[in-house]
FISE-676381 format. One line per 4 residues: number of its first residue (from 1); their letters; for each residue z, x, y of C-alpha. Coordinates in Angstrom, 3 decimals. Each point is the difference from the previous one (the first is absolute). Example, Ala and Ser with C-alpha at 12.3 -4.5 7.8 and 13.67 -1.06 7.14 Angstrom:
1) AS) 7.800:12.300:-4.500  -0.660:1.370:3.440 .
% end
This chain:
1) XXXX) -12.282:-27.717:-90.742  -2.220:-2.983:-0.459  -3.896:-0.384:0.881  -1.551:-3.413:-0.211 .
5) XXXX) -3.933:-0.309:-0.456  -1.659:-3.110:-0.178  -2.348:-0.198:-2.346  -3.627:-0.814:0.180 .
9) XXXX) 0.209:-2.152:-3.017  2.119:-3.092:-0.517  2.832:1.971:-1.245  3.635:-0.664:1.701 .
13) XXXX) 0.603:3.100:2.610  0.993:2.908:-1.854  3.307:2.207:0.654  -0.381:3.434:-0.920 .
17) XXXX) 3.237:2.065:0.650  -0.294:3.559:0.864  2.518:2.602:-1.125  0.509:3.293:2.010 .
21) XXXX) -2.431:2.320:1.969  -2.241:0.484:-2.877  -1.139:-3.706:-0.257  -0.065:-0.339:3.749 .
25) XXXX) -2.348:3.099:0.749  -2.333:-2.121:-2.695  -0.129:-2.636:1.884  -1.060:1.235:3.199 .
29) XXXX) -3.824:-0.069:-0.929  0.217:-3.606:-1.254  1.871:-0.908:2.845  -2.595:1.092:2.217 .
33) XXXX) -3.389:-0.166:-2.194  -0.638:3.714:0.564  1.636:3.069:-0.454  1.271:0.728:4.053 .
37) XXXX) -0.752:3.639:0.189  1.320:1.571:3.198  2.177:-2.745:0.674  3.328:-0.992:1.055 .
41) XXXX) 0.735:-3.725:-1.488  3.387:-2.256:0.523  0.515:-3.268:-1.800  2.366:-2.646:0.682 .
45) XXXX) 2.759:-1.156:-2.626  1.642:-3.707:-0.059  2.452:-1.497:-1.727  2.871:1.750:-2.059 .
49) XXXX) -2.653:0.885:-2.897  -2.099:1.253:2.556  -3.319:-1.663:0.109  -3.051:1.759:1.755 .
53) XXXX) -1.159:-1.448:3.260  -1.942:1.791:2.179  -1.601:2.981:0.324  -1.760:2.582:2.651 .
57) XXXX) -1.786:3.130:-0.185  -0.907:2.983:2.448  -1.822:3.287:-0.627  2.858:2.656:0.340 .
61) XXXX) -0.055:1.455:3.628  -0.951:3.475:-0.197  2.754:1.071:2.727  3.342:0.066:-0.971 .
65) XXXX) 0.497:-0.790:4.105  -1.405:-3.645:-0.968  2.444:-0.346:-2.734  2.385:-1.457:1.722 .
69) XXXX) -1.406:-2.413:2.393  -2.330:-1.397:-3.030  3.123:-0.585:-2.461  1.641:-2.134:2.983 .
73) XXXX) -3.306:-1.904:0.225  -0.488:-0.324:-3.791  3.468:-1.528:-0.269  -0.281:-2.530:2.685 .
77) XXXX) -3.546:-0.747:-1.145  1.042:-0.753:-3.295  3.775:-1.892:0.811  -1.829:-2.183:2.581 .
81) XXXX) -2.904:-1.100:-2.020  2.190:-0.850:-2.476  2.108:-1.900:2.344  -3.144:-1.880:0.862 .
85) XXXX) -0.872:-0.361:-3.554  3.147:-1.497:-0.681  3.026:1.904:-0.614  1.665:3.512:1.019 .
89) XXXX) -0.493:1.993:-2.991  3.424:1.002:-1.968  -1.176:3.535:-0.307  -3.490:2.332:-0.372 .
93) XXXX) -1.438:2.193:-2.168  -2.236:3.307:1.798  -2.652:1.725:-1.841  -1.702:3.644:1.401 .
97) XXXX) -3.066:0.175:-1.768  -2.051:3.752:0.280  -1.176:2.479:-2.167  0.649:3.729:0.560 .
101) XXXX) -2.602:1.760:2.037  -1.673:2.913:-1.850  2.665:3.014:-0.649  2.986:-2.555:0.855 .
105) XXXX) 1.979:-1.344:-2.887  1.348:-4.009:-0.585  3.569:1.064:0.953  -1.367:1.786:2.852 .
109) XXXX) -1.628:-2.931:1.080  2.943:-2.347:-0.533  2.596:2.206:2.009  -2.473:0.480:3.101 .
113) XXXX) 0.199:-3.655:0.109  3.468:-0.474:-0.410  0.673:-0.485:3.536  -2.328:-2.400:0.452 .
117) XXXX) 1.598:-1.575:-2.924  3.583:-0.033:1.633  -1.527:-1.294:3.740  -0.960:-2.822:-2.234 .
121) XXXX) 3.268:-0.700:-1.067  1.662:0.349:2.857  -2.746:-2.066:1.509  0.672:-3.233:-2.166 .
125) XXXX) 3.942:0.653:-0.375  0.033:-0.178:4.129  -1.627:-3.901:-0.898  2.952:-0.762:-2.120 .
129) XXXX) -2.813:0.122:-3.379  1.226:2.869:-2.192  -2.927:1.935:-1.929  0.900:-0.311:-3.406 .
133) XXXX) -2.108:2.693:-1.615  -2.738:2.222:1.893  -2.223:1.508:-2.383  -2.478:3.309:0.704 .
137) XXXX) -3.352:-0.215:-2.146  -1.638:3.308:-0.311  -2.253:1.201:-2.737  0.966:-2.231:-2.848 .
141) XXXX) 3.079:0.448:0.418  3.134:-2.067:1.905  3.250:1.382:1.905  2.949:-2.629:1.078 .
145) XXXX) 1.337:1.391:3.309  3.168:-2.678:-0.768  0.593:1.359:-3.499  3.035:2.549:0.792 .
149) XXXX) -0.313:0.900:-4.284  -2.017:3.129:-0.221  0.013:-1.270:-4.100  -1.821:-3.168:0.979 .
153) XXXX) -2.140:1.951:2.711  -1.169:3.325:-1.037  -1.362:2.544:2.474  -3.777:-0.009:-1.336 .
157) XXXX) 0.221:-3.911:-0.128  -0.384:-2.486:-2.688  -3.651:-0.723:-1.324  -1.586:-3.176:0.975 .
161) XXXX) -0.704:-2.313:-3.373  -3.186:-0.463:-1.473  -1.989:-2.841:1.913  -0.150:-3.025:-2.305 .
165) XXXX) 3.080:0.898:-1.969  2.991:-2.053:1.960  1.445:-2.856:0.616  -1.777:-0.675:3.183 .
169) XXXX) -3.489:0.997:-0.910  0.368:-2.816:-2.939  0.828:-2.311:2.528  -2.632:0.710:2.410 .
173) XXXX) -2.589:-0.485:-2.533  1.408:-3.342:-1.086  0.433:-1.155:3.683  -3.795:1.477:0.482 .
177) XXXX) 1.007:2.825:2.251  -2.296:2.799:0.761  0.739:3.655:1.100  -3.153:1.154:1.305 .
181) XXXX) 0.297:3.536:0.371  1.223:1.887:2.933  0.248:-0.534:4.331  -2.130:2.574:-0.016 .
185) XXXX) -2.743:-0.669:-2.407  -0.193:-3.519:1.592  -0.263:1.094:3.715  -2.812:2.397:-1.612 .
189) XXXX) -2.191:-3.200:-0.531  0.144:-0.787:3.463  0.162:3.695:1.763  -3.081:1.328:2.200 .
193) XXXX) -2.680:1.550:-1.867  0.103:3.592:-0.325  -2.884:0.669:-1.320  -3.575:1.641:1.430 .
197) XXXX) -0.808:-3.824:0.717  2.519:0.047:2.506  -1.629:1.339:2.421  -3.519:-2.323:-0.875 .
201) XXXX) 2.880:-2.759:0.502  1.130:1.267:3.428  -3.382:0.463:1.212  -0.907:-3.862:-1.051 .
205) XXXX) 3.099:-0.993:2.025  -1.048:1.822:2.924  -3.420:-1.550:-0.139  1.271:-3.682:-0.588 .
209) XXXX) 2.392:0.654:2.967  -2.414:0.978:2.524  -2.103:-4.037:-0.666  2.559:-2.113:-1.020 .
213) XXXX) 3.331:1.231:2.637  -2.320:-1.289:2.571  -0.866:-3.294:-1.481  3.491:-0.876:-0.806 .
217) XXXX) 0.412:0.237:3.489  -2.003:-2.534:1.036  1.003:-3.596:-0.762  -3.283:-1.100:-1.710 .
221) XXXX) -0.083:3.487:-1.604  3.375:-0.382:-1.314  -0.717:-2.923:-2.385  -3.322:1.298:-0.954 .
225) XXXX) 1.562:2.977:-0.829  2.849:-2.168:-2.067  -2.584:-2.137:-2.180  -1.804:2.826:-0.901 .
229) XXXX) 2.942:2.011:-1.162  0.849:-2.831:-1.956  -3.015:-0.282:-1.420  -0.490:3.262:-1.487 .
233) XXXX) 3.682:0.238:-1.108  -0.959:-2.956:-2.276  -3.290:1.630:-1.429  2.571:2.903:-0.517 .
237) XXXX) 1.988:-2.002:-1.932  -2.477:-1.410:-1.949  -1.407:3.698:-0.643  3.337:0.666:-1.182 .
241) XXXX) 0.846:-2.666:-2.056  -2.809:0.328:-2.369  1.043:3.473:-0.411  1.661:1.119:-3.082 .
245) XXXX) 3.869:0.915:0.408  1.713:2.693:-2.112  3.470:2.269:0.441  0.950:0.232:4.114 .
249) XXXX) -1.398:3.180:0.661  -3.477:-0.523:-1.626  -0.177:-3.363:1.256  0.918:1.239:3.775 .
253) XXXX) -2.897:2.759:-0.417  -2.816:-2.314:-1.873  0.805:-2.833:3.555  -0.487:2.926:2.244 .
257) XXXX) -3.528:0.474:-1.026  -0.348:-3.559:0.110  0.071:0.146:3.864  -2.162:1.831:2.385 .
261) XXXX) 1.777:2.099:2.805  -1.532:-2.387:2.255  0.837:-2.762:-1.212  3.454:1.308:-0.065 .
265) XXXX) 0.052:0.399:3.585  -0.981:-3.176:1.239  2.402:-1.781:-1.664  2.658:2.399:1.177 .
269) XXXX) -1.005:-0.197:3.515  -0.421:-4.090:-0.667  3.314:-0.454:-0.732  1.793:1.925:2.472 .
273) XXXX) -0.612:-3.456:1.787  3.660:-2.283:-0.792  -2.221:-2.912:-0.424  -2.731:1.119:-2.298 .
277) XXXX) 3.069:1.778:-1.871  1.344:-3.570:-0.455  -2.590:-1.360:-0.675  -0.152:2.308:-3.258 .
281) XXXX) 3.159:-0.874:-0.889  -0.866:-2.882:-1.149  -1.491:1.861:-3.202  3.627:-0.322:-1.852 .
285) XXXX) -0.305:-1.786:-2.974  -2.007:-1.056:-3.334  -2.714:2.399:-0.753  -0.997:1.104:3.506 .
289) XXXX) 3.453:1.874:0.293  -1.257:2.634:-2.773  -2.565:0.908:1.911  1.302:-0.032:3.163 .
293) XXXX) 2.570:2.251:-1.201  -2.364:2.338:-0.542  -2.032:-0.190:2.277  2.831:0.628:2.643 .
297) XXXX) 1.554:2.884:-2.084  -3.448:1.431:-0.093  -0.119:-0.088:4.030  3.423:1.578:0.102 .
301) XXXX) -1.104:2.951:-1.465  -2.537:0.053:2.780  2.046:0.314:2.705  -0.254:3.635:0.423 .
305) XXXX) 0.134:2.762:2.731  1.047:-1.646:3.425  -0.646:-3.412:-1.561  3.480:0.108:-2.027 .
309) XXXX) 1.145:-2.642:2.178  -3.112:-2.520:-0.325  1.814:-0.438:-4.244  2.805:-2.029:1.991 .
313) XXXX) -2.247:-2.849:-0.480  -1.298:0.226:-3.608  3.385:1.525:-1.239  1.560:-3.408:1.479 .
317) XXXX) -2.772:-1.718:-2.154  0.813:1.157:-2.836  3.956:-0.328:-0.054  -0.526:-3.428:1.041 .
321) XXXX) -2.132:-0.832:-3.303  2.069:1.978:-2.122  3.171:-2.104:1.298  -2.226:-3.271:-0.546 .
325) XXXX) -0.716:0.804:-3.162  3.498:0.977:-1.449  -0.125:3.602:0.360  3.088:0.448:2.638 .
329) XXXX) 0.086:4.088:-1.022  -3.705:0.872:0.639  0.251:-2.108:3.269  2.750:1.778:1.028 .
333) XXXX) -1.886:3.364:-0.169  -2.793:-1.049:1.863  2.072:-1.682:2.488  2.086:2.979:0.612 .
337) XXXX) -3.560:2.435:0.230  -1.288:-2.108:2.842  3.181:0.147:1.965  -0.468:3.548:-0.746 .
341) XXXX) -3.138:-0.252:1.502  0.897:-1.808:2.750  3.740:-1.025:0.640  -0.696:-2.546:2.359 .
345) XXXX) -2.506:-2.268:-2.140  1.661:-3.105:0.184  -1.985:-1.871:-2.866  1.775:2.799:-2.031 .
349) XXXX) 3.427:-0.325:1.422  0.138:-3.275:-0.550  -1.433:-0.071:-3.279  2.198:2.808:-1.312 .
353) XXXX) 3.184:-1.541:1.414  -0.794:-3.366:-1.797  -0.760:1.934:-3.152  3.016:1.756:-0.020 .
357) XXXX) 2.394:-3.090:0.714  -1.187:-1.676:-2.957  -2.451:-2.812:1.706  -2.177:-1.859:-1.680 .
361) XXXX) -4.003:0.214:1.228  -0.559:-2.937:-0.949  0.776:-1.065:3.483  -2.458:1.881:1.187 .
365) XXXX) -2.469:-0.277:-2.449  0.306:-3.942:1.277  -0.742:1.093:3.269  -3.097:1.779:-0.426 .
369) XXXX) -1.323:-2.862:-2.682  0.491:-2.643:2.927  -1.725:2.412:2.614  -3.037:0.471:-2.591 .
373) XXXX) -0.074:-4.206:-0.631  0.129:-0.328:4.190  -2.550:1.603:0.679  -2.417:-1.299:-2.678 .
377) XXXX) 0.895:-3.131:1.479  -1.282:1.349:3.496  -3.091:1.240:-1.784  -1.179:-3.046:-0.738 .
381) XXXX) 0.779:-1.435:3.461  -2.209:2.154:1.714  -2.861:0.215:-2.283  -0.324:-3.752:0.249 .
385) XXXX) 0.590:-0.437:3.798  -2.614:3.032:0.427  -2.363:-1.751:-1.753  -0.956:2.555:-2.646 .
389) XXXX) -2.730:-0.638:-2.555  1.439:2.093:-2.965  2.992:1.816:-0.647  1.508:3.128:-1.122 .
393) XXXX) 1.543:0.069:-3.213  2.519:2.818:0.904  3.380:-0.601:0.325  1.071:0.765:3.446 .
397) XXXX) 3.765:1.051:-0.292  2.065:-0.214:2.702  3.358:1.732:0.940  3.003:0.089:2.649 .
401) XXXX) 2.953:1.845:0.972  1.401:-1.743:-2.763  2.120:2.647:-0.848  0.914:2.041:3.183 .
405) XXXX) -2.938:2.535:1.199  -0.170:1.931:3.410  2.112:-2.301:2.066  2.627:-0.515:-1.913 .
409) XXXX) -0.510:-3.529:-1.085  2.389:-0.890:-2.923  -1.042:-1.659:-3.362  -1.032:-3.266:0.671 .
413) XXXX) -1.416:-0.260:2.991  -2.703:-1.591:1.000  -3.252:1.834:0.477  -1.757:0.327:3.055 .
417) XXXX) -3.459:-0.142:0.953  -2.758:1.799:-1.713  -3.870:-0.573:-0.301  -2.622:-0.413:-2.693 .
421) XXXX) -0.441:2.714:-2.556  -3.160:2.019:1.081  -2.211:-1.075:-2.817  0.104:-3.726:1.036 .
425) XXXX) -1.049:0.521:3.829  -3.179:3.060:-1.514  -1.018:-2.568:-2.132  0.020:-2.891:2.441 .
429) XXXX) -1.953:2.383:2.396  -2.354:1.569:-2.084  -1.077:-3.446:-2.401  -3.342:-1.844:1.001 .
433) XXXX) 0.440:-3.804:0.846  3.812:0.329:0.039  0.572:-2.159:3.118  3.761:1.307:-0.302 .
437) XXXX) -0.196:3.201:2.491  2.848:2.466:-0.520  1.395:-0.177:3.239  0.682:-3.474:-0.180 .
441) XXXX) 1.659:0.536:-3.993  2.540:2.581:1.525  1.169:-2.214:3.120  0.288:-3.275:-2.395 .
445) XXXX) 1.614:1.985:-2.180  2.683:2.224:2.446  0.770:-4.075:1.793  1.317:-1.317:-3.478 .
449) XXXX) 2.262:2.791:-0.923  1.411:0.065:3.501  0.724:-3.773:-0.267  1.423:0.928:-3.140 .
453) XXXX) 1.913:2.922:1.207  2.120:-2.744:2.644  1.468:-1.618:-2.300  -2.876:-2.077:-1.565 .
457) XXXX) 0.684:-2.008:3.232  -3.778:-1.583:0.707  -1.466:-2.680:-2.523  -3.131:0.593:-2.021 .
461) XXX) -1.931:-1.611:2.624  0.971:2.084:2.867  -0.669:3.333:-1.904 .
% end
């Protein structure tokens, strides 16, 4: 059994060839980037040497009444994408990944889930793609549930080997392949608070709620509301970035203090608007994606009490920088919490399907860079036909349903309407002398992205 890596380096692809259950169950972490606790995980083989394609995860259903129907799904899931991908894989390998519960045993543990195991099985064999090995992982130790040798396969299991001490951990390090601890320690970083500033948290999010749900309601309100969550998401992201970073869990405490409760809720509230959330998106790349990544793990861990649901929007966040930065396993956590959170956040469904077919973000990364250059272009359209005497040195960044939001738009589409970022028309209103009102700024500036929005029909002149 063959797994081929490409390297990070100029090196030729590697082949690494994997011999027996042993060397397979050591794999699974680099295979994934973390160790997937709790987990049930198939992986497509190709070829006659049987070269890993791909690969899908689910926390094991509690139920042994959803065995069934979820083994059927996993199967199709898995043949179908692959299918899409490319080719029908030759065969699969399963993995059950859980450690005993406290006075239950590893074997114990590996026979409870041996039906699941078998529904599995039967699952892909129905498909026509045999499973060639199915593997339980329980603490430390492996079990083959193919292996009919009890000599092979002894009752308490065979010990996991040493982390750094095989074939494939030598690899991984040459190739520049990271295990970063387990599922569970890295949905940790981006779990509500439990502490006593929990409920300091909630009661900020009730207060934000009862000002700005009311404002977002109203059309003028609404953008206000957008520029100025923008605005303080960037001085958060300042705050943070001149911050000192250390080891995940200190650094996750040390950028909690960093941010007020109520500065944590407006935000939050901010971007439960698809716009303003797409607006932030835009924060993917080069040094502002550190500390965006923060700052949006920082207001996951916010979301608590009845506000689980708001983290949809800053869970989204921060899979989609951790995909546009290279790190496909941490964006596949986060992506999978805010479906948790809410199941019908498209931003998230999207994102997570495109992250788990292998696409590249690039394409959407290209998408949000032209949005941002568009309307900087518009920017300076309407300053000069308002007539301003001075302007403002912020960037305004702009955003679209580039990527699917609420309505279902796909990737690609072209953006509809939106108006000007609050801090343009406050400062237009409030200046002395500016002859510029900010009325006249936010119908300029709604006529040229319409005009845009049809298809770039209307010459310069007519907008």
């Amino acid at each position: 059994m063959n797994k081929h890596h490409e390297s990070t380096g100029p090196a030729d692809e590697q082949q690494i060839t994997l011999r027996g259950p042993a060397e397979l169950a050591d794999a699974l972490p680099y295979l994934m980037g973390f160790h997937p606790d709790d987990s049930v995980v198939m992986v497509a083989l190709h070829g006659g040497r049987g070269r890993f394609g791909g690969r899908l995860r689910l926390g094991i259903p509690q139920s042994p009444n959803e065995w069934e129907p979820v083994a059927d799904q996993l199967a199709e899931c898995l043949v179908s994408g692959s299918e899409r991908r490319g080719s029908r894989p030759d065969a699969i390998v399963v993995f059950l990944c859980q450690d005993p519960a406290d006075g239950v045993t590893g074997h114990q543990t590996m026979e409870r889930l041996r039906p699941f195991a078998q529904l599995l099985r039967t699952a892909c064999g129905t498909l026509d793609v045999p499973v060639l090995e199915a593997l339980c992982i329980s603490g430390g130790r492996y079990w083959s549930y193919c292996c009919p040798d009890g000599r092979c396969c002894p009752e308490e299991g065979n010990p996991l080997a040493l982390p750094g001490t095989t074939v494939m951990a030598a690899a991984a390090a040459y190739a520049g392949i990271h295990v970063r601890g387990s599922l569970r320690d890295m949905e940790a970083r981006l779990a509500p608070l439990e502490t006593a500033g929990a409920s300091g948290q909630q009661r900020a999010l009730d207060s934000a709620g009862a000002v700005l749900v009311s404002r977002i309601l109203d059309s003028e309100g609404r953008s206000e509301v957008a520029g100025e969550t923008l605005e303080l998401a960037q001085a958060l992201m300042d705050r943070l970035g001149r911050a000192p970073t250390g080891p995940p869990s200190a650094a996750d405490v040390n950028d909690d203090r960093l941010i007020s409760h109520d500065e944590a809720a407006a935000v939050i509230l901010g971007l439960q608007d698809r716009e303003t959330r797409d607006r932030a998106a835009e924060w993917m790349e080069g040094p502002e994606a550190a500390s965006a990544l923060r700052l949006w793990r920082v207001l996951a861990r916010r979301c608590v009490g009845p506000y689980v649901e708001h983290a949809a929007a800053p869970l989204t966040l921060a899979g989609w920088v951790s995909w546009s930065t290279g790190d496909e396993p941490a964006a596949r956590v986060a992506l999978g919490l805010a479906l948790r959170a809410d199941p019908d956040y498209t931003f998230a469904q999207l994102l997570h399907q495109a992250c788990n077919e292998g696409l590249n973000p690039e394409t959407l990364r290209r998408c949000l860079r032209g949005e941002r250059g568009v309307d900087a272009d518009v920017e300076v359209e309407v300053r000069a036909d308002a007539g301003a005497g001075r302007q403002d040195s912020r960037e305004v960044h702009g955003g679209g349903d580039v990527h699917g939001g609420g309505d279902g738009r796909r990737a690609g589409s072209r953006p509809r309407s939106r108006t000007v970022p609050a801090q343009v028309t406050k400062r237009r209103r409030a200046a002395p002398g500016d002859t510029g009102p900010g009325p006249v700024v936010v119908r300029r500036r709604v006529r040229v992205r319409e005009s845009r929005r049809q298809g770039r029909r209307g010459s310069r002149s007519e907008r």
